[in-house]
VEXBATI-716533 format. One line per field, with one value per residue (C-alpha): x, y, z; residue number from 1; chain. Coordinates in pm, whole numbers, plus 50000, padded with zeros to 5 digits. Example, Ala and Ser with C-alpha at 12.3 -4.5 7.8 and 13.67 -1.06 7.14 Angstrom:
X [51230; 51367]
Y [49550; 49894]
Z [50780; 50714]
voke [1; 2]
ketor [A; A]
//
This chain:
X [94540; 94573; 94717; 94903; 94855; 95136; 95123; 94791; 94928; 95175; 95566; 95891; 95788; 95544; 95856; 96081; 95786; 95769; 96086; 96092; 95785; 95930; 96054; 96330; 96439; 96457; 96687; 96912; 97017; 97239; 96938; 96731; 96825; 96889; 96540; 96424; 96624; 96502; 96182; 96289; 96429; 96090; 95875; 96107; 96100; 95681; 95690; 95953; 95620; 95414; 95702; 95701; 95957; 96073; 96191; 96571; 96834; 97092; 97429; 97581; 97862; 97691; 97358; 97131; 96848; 96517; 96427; 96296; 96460; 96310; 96169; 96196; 96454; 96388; 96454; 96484; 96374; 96405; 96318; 96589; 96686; 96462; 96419; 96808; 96810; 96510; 96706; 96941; 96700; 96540; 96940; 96943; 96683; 96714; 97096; 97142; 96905; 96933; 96893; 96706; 96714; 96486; 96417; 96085; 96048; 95783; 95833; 95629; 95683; 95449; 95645; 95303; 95105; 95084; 95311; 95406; 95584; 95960; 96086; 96431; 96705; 96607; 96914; 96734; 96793; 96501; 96284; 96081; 96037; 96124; 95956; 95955; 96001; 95940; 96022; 95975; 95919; 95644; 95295; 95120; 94928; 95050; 95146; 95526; 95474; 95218; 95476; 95760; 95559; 95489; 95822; 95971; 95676; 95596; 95772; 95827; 95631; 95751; 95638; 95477; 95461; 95511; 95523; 95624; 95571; 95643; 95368; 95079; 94800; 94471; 94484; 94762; 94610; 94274; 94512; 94723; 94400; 94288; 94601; 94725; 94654; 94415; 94754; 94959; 95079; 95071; 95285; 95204; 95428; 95170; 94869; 94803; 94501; 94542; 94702; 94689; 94624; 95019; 95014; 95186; 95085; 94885; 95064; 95356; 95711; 95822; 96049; 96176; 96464; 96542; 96565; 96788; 97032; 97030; 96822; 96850; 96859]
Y [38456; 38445; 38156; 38025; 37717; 37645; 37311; 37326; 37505; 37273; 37368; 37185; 37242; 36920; 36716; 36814; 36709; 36394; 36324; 36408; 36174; 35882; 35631; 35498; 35849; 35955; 35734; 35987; 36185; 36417; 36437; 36503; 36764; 36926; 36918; 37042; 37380; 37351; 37407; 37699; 37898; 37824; 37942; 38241; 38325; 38339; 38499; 38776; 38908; 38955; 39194; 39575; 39724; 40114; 40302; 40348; 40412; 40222; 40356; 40065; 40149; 40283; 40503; 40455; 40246; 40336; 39947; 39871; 39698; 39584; 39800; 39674; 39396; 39059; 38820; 38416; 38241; 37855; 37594; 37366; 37134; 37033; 37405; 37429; 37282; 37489; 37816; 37759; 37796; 38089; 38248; 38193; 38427; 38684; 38657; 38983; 38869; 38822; 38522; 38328; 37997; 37865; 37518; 37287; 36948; 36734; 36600; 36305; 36317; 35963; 35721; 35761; 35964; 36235; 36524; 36867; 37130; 37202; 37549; 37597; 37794; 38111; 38298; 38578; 38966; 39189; 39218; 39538; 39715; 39414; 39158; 38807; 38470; 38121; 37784; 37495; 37195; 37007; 37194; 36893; 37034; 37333; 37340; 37374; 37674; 37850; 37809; 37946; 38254; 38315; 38317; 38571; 38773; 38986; 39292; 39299; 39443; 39362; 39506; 39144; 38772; 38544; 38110; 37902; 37509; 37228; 36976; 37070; 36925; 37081; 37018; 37230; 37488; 37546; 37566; 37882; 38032; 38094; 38186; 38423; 38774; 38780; 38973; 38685; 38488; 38140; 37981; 37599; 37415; 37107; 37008; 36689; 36483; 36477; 36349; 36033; 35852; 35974; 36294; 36207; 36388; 36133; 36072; 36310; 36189; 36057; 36251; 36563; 36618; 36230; 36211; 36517; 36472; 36114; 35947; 36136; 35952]
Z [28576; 28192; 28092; 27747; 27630; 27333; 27210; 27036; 26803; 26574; 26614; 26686; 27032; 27012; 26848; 27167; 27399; 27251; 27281; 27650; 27692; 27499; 27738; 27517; 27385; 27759; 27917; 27723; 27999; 27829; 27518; 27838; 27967; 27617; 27517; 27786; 27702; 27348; 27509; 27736; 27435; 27262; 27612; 27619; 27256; 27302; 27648; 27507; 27274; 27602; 27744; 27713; 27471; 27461; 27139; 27064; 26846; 26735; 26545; 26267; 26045; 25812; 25973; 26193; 26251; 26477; 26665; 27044; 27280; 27652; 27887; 28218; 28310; 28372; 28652; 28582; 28933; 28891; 29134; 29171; 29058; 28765; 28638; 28575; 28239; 28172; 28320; 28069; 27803; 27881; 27964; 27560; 27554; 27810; 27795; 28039; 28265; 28686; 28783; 29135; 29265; 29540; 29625; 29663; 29718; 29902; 30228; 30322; 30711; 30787; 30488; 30322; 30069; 30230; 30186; 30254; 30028; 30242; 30072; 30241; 30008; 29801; 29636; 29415; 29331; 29397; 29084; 29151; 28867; 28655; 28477; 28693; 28517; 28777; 28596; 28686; 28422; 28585; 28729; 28938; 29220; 29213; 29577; 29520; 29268; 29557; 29832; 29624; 29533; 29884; 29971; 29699; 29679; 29981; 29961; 29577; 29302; 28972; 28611; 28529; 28668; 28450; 28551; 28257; 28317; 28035; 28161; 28361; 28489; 28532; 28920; 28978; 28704; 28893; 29246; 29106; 28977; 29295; 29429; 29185; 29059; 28721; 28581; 28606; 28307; 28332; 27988; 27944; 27686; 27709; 27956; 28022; 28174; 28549; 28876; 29025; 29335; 29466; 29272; 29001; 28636; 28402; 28118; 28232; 28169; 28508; 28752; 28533; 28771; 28811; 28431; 28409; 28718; 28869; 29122; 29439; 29769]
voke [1; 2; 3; 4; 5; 6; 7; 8; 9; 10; 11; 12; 13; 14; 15; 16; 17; 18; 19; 20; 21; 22; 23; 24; 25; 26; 27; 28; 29; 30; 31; 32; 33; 34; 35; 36; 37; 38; 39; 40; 41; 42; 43; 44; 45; 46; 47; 48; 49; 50; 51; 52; 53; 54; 55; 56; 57; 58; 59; 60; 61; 62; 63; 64; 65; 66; 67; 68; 69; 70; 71; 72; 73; 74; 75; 76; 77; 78; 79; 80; 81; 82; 83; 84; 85; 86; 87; 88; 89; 90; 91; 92; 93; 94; 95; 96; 97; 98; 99; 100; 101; 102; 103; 104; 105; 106; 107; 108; 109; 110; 111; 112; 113; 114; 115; 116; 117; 118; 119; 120; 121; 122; 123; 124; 125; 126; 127; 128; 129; 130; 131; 132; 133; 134; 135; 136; 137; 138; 139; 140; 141; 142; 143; 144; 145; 146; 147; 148; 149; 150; 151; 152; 153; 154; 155; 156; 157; 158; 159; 160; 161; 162; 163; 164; 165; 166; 167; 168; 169; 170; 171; 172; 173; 174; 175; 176; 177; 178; 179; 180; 181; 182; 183; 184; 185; 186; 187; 188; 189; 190; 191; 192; 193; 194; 195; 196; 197; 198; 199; 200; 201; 202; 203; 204; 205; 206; 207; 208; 209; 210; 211; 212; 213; 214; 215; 216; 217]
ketor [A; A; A; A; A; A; A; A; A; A; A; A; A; A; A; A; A; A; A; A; A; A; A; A; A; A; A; A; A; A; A; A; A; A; A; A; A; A; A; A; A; A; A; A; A; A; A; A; A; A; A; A; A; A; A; A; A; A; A; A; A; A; A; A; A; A; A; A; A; A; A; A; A; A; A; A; A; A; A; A; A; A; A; A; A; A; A; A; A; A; A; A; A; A; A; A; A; A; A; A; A; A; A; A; A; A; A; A; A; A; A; A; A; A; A; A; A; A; A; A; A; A; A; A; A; A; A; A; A; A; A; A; A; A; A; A; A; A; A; A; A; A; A; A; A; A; A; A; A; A; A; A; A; A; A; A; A; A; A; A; A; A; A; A; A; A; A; A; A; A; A; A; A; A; A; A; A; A; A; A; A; A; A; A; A; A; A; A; A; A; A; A; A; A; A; A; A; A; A; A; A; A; A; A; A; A; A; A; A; A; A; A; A; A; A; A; A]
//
């Protein structure tokens, strides 16, 4: 797995991730949300440069001018519901793209720490022959993002694989290493220092979809 780290390298993309982090700037839900697809466009933007591109010509008023355009087509698979603001980024990018939804969440069946990964609802086009994008903002263990891909991708071969994740930690890094092709991308807008004792991401932001949509029951 080859995997992108772009924060270390100064952009507005570190101002928008402080802003999600900043508990006062946060409680913002409409600001929220809004950053977070900032930060899609941004992931797309960089992802968009690791894409094939073919040769064409295009005819302006005046001549024409020899440019490229994508290849293959591209599929945007979110995990609801915190990827949907992040969807909406990347649809700023890849405007003509397909679009899949599938849903994750843990289920803690004994009230305690313990938890399993409950994947339930997958709405998605087929993306063989086209280049697959998964989002989802937060990359803890890694689980969720495993159990997805097992679900969508038996029976598919797409051009490239590409998971892009705002905060990750390097738990859920090592976990899709060993579950993932070497020629999958793995975009990370910022990686932070771990998990702990309930799983959580250390400094992280809190719950991404909480902070976007409401407390859920």
């Amino acid at each position: 797995m080859q995997i992108h780290y772009l924060s270390r390298d100064n952009s507005i993309l570190n101002h928008f991730l402080a802003q999600l982090r900043d508990v006062n700037v946060q409680q913002d839900r409409m600001r929220f949300r809004r950053n977070i697809t900032r930060i899609g466009e941004i992931m797309g933007y960089e992802i968009s440069k690791a894409l094939e591109y073919a040769d064409i010509e295009v005819t302006t008023p005046l001549g024409t001018k020899n440019t490229t355009a994508l290849k293959d087509g591209v599929v945007l698979c979110s995990i609801l519901r915190a990827g949907l603001a992040l969807h909406d980024g990347f649809l700023n990018v890849f405007d003509d793209a397909e679009n899949g939804f599938i849903s994750a969440c843990r289920h803690h069946p004994n009230n305690d720490d313990y938890f399993e990964i409950l994947v339930e609802y997958k709405a998605a086009p087929s993306f063989t022959g086209k280049n697959l994008i998964v989002l989802d903002p937060m990359l803890a263990t890694g689980m969720s993002l495993a159990e997805v891909l097992k679900k969508i991708l038996p029976g598919e071969i797409p051009v490239s694989l590409h998971i892009a994740v705002v905060i990750a930690a390097p738990e859920g890094i090592e976990l899709l290493k060993e579950a993932l092709p070497d020629n999958c991308h793995l975009w990370v807008a910022s990686l932070d220092s771990h998990l702990n004792e309930k799983k959580y991401i250390v400094p992280g932001l809190g719950d991404a979809g909480d902070l976007a949509y409401g407390v859920k029951l």
